[in-house]
C-alpha positions in Angstrom: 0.0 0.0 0.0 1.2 3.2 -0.6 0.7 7.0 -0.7 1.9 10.4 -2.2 4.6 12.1 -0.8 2.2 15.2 -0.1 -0.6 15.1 1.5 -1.3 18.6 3.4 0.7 18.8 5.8 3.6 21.1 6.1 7.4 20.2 6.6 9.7 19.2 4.4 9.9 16.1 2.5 12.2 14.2 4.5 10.1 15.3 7.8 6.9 13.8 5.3 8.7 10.8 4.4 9.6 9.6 8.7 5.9 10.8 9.3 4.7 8.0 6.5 7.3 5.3 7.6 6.0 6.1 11.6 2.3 5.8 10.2 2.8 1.9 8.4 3.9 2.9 4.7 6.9 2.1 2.7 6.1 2.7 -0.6 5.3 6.3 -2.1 4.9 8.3 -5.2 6.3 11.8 -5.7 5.7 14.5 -7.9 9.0 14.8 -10.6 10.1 18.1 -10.0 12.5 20.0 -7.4 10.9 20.3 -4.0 13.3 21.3 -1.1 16.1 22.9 -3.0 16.9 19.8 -4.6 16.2 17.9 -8.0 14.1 15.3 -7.7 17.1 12.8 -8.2 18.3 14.3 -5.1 15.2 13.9 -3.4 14.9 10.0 -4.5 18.5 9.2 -3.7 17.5 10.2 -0.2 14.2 8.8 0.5 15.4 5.6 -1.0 18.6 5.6 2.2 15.3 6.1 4.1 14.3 2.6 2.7 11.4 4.1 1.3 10.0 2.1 -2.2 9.2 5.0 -5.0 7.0 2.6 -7.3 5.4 5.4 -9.0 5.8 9.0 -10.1 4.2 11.7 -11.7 5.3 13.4 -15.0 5.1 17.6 -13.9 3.2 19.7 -15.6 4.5 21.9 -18.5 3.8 25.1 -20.0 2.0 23.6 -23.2 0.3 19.9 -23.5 0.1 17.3 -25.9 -2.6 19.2 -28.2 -1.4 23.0 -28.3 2.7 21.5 -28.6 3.9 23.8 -31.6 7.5 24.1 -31.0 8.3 21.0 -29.9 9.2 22.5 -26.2 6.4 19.6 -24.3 8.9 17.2 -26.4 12.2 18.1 -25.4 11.2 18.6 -21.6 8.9 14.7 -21.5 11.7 13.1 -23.4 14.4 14.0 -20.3 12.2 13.4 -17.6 11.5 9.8 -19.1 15.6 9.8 -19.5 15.8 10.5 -15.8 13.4 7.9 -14.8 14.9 5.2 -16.6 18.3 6.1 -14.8 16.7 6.2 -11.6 15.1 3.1 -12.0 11.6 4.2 -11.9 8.9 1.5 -13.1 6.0 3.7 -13.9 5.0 6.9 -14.5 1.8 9.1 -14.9 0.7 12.1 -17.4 -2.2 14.1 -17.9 -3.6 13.7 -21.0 -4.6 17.4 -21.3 -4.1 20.6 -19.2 -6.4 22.8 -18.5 -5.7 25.5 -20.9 -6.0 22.6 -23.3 -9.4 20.9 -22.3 -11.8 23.0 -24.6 -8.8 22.1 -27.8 -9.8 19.5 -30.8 -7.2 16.3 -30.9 -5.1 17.0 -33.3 -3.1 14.7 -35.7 -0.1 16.3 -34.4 -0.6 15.8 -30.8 -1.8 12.4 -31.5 1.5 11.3 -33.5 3.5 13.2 -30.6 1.6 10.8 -27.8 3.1 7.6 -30.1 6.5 9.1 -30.4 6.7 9.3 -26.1 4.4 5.7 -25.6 7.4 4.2 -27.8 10.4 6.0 -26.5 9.0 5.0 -22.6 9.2 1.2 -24.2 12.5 1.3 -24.8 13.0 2.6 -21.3 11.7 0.0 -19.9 9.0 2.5 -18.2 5.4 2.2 -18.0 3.7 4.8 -19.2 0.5 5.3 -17.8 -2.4 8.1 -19.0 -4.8 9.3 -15.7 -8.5 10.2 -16.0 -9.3 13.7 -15.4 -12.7 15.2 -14.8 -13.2 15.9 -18.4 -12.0 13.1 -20.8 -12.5 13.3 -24.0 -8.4 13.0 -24.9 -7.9 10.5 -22.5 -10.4 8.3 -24.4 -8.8 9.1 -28.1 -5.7 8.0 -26.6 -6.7 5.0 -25.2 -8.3 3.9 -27.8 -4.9 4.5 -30.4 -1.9 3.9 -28.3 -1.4 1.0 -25.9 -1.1 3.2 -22.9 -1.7 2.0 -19.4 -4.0 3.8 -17.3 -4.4 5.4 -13.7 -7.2 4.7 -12.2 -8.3 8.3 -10.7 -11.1 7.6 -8.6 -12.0 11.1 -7.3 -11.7 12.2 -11.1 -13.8 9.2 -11.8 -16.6 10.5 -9.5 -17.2 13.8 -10.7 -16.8 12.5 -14.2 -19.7 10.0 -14.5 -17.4 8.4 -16.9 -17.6 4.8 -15.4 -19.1 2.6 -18.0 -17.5 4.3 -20.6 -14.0 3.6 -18.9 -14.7 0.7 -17.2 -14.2 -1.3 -20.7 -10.6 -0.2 -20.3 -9.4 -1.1 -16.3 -7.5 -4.1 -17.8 -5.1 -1.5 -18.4 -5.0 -0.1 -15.1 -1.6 -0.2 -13.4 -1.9 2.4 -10.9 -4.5 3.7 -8.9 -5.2 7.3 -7.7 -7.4 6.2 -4.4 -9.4 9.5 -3.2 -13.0 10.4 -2.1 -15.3 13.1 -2.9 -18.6 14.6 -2.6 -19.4 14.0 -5.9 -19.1 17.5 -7.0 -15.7 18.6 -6.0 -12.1 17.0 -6.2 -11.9 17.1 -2.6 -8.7 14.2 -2.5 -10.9 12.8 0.7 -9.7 9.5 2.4 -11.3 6.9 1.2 -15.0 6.4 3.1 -14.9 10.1 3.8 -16.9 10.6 0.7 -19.7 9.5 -1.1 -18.1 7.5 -4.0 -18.5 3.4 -4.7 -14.6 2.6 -4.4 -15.4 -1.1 -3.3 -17.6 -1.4 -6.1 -15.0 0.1 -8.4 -12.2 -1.6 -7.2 -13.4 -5.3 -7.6 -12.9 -4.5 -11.5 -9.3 -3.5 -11.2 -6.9 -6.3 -12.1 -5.8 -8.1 -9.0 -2.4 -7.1 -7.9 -2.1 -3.3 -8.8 -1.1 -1.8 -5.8 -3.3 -0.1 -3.7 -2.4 3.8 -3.8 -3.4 6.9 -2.1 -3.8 11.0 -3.6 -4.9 12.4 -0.2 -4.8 15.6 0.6 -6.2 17.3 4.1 -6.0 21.1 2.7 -8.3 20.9 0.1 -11.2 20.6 2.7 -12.1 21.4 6.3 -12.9 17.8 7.6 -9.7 17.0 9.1 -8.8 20.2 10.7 -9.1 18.2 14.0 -6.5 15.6 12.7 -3.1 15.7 13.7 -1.3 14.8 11.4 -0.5 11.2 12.7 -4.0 10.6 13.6 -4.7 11.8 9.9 -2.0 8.7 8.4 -3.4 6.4 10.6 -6.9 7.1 9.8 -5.4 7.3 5.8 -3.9 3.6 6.1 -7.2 2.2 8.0 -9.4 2.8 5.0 -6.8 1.1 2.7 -7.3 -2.0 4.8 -11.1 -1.4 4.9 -10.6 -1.2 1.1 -9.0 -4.6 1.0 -5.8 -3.3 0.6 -2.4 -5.6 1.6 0.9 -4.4 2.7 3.8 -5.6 0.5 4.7 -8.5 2.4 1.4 -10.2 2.5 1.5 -10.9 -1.1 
């Protein structure tokens, strides 16, 4: 079972990282991108001394996406951090398939044929390069259905989407999940059971043995402002187990 690196609470990420080993976790994902003064290789190179398992990161976001990529500048920048990752040692990694400023743009020809040139370059990495569900999908699906991505299961995204049939034909691809709750409404990043959202129900379709991973985060609501932050983890790791989640070393 594991967890992102942040999850609302201040301190730095080495201060996180003992908080999450104290709470029952050993494996986390982070965000690629400096935090602390230091590169993310930095970062990883330490949290792995901590003996810390990073079985997942996220791609950062750049100035333009897949669909608005004119001068080639989303290219360059995804092409080093998959080159990082793959001398780091990092099995899997996540994108967006759109950003925000892109969400109202047509799929283009270009951006699809850009989306092939990464999925194949991440193959001979020996990464796995996985596409998340956002609250609006209509790129995610023309990518899925022309390139043999993997995908992140986002279940808060999943929520306020309604998208669940429609996606639901493709969780044999899922490799990572994005466990959250939500009111339905907003993307809240509640622990799971906080919320209003079917996880069990969702979950028994994901292929057995993807790992069981949390995208909590206490700011982005008032519920846990009587949490400390230990009592938060703790209560964060119970609803993995109410979840059916396994630690590592029960498989």
């Amino acid at each position: 079972m594991s967890i992102f690196a942040w999850y609302g609470y201040e301190g730095s990420l080495v201060k996180r990282a003992g908080a999450l080993k104290q709470a029952g976790f050993s494996s986390l994902s982070l965000w690629w991108e400096r935090e602390d003064n230091r590169p993310p290789k930095e970062n990883l190179k330490i949290l792995r001394r901590l003996e810390m398992n990073i079985d997942l990161v996220h791609i950062p976001y750049f100035s333009n996406g897949l669909w608005a990529d004119e001068k080639g500048l989303l290219e360059e920048s995804f092409l080093e951090v998959l080159q990082e990752l793959h001398e780091a040692e990092i099995p899997r990694a996540v994108f967006h398939p759109t950003t925000l400023e892109e969400i109202g743009l047509p799929v283009s020809p270009a951006g699809l044929e850009l989306a092939h040139r990464l999925f194949y370059r991440s193959k001979e990495l020996g990464i796995g390069l996985l596409v998340e569900n956002l609250q609006r999908d209509p790129h995610l699906f023309i990518l899925v259905e022309n390139i043999d991505f993997g995908l992140c299961l986002d279940t808060g995204h999943l929520g306020i989407s309604g998208n669940y049939e429609r996606l639901r034909k493709y969780f044999h691809r899922i490799e990572a999940l994005h466990l959250h709750d939500n009111d339905g409404k907003t993307d809240l990043h509640l622990i799971p059971g906080d919320g209003i959202l079917p996880l069990n129900k969702w979950l028994r379709d994901v292929p057995r043995g993807v790992e069981y991973h949390l995208e909590i985060n206490r700011g982005l609501s008032d519920f846990y402002n009587q949490y400390s932050e230990m009592d938060y983890l703790h209560r964060a790791k119970k609803s993995l187990y109410a979840l059916g989640g396994r630690d590592e070393k029960e498989f």
